[in-house]
PLY file of the C-alpha trace (Angstrom):
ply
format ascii 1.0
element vertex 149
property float x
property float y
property float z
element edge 148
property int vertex1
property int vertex2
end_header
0.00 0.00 0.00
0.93 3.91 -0.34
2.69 5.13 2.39
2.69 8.76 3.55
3.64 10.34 7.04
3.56 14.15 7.35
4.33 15.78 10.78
4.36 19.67 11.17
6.65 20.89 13.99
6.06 23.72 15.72
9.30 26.54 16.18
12.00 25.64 18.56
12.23 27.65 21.41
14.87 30.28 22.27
16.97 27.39 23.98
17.07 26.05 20.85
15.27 22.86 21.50
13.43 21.11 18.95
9.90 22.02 18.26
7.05 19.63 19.43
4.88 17.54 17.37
1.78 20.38 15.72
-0.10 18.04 13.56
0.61 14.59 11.85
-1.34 13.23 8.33
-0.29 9.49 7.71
-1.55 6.37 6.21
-0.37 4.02 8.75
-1.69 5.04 12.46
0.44 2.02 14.72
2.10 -0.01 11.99
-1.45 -0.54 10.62
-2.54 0.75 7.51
-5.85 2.95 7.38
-7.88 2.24 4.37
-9.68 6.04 5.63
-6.73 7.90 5.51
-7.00 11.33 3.87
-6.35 12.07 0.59
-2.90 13.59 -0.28
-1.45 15.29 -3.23
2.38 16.96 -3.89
4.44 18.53 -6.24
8.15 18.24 -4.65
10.88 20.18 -6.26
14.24 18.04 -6.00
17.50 20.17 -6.75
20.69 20.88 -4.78
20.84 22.55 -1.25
23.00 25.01 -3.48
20.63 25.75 -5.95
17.12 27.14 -4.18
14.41 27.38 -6.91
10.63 27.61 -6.34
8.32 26.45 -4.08
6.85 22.69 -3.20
2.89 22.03 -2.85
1.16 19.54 -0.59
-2.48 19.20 -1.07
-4.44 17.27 2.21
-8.36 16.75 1.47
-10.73 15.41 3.75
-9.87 17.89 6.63
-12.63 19.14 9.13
-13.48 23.11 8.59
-12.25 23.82 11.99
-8.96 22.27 11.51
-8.77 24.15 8.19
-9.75 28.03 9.77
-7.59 27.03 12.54
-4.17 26.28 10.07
-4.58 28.74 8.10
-4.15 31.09 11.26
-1.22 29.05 12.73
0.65 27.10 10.24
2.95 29.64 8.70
6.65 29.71 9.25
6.16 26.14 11.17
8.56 23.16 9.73
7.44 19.73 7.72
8.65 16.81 7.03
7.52 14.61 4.61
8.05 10.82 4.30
6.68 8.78 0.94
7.03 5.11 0.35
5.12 1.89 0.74
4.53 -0.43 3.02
3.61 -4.15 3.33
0.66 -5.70 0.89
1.76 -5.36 -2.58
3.57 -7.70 -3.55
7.15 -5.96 -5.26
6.28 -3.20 -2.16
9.79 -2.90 -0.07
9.10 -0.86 3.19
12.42 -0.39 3.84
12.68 2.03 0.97
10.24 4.78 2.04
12.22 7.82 3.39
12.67 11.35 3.93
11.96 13.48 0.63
11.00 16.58 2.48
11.99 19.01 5.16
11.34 22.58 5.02
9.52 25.93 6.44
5.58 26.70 5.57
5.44 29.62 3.37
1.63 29.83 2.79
-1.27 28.16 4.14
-4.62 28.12 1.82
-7.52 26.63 2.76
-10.55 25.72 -0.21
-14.07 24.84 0.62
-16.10 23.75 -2.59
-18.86 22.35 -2.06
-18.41 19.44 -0.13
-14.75 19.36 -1.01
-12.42 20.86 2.12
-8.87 20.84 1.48
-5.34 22.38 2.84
-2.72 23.56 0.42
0.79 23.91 1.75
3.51 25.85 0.26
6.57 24.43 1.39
10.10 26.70 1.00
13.89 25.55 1.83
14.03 26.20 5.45
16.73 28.16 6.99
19.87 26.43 8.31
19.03 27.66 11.67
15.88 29.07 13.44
17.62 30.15 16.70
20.97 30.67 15.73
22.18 32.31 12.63
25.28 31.99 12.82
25.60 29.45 9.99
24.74 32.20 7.70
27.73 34.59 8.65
29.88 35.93 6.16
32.58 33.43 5.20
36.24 34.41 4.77
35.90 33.58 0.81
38.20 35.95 -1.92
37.18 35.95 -5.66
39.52 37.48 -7.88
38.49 39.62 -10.81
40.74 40.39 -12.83
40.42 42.55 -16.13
40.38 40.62 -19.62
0 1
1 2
2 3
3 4
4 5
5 6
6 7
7 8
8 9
9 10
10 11
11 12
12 13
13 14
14 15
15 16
16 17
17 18
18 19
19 20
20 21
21 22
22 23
23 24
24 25
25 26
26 27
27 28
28 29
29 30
30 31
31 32
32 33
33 34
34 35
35 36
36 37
37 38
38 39
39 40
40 41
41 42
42 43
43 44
44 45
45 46
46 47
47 48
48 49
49 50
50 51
51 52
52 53
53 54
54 55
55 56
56 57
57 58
58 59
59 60
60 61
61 62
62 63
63 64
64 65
65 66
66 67
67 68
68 69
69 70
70 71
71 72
72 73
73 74
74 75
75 76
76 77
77 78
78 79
79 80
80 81
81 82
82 83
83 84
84 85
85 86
86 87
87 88
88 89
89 90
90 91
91 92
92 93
93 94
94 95
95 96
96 97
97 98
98 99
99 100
100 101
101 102
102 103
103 104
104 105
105 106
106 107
107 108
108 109
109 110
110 111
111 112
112 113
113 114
114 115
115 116
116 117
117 118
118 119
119 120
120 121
121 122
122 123
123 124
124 125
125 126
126 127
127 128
128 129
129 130
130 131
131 132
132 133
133 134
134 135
135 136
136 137
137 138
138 139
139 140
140 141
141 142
142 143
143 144
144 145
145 146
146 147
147 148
């Protein structure tokens, strides 16, 4: 079967300890698989840490309107991580091969009501290197020549 697992963290605090658990989507709840599991959709950019370019999209349907009013309130800036595989059933399905394929920092939160359609779109940007400290991003010691001709 499809296997997903999103978890949204919320900011570390000014200790610098990890952020705690905000909200988790995933198909398997206890090693089991849920046949009710919501809907997801994404659009994941893969390029170099080097090289940031655009912007990745997760799409969750099936999520209550509360849940929805109360993300689109809270969610931004928080971090994700995304995990994408399968798991046991199928049978050329290898569980050990599902893994990480995203980490990064909310950029937008929309939520859509059609109808009776209620989903979550995610807009998911490279994170920084740091939230807490910045010193990763100091000025480097780094000398390019330029010289004429």
């Amino acid at each position: 079967m499809r296997f997903y697992d999103i978890q949204i963290f919320n900011a570390p605090d000014a200790k610098g300890n990890p952020g705690t658990l905000y909200r988790q989507y995933s198909s398997m709840k206890n090693g089991v698989f849920n046949p009710g599991c919501l809907m997801v959709e994404f659009d994941l950019l893969r390029f170099g840490e080097s090289t940031p370019k655009g912007q990745s999209c997760i799409t969750v349907w099936g999520i209550s309107p509360q849940e929805m009013q109360q993300a689109r309130q809270d969610m931004f800036g928080m971090t994700i991580k995304m995990w994408v595989g399968m798991s046991k059933g199928l049978p050329l399905a290898k569980p050990e091969q599902r893994g990480l394929v995203l980490e990064g920092t909310i950029w937008q939160v929309l939520g859509n009501w059609q109808g009776t359609e209620l989903r979550l779109d995610l807009i998911v940007t490279a994170g920084p290197v740091s939230d807490v400290n910045p010193l990763p991003l100091a000025p480097v010691n780094l000398t390019v020549p330029w010289n004429k001709g």
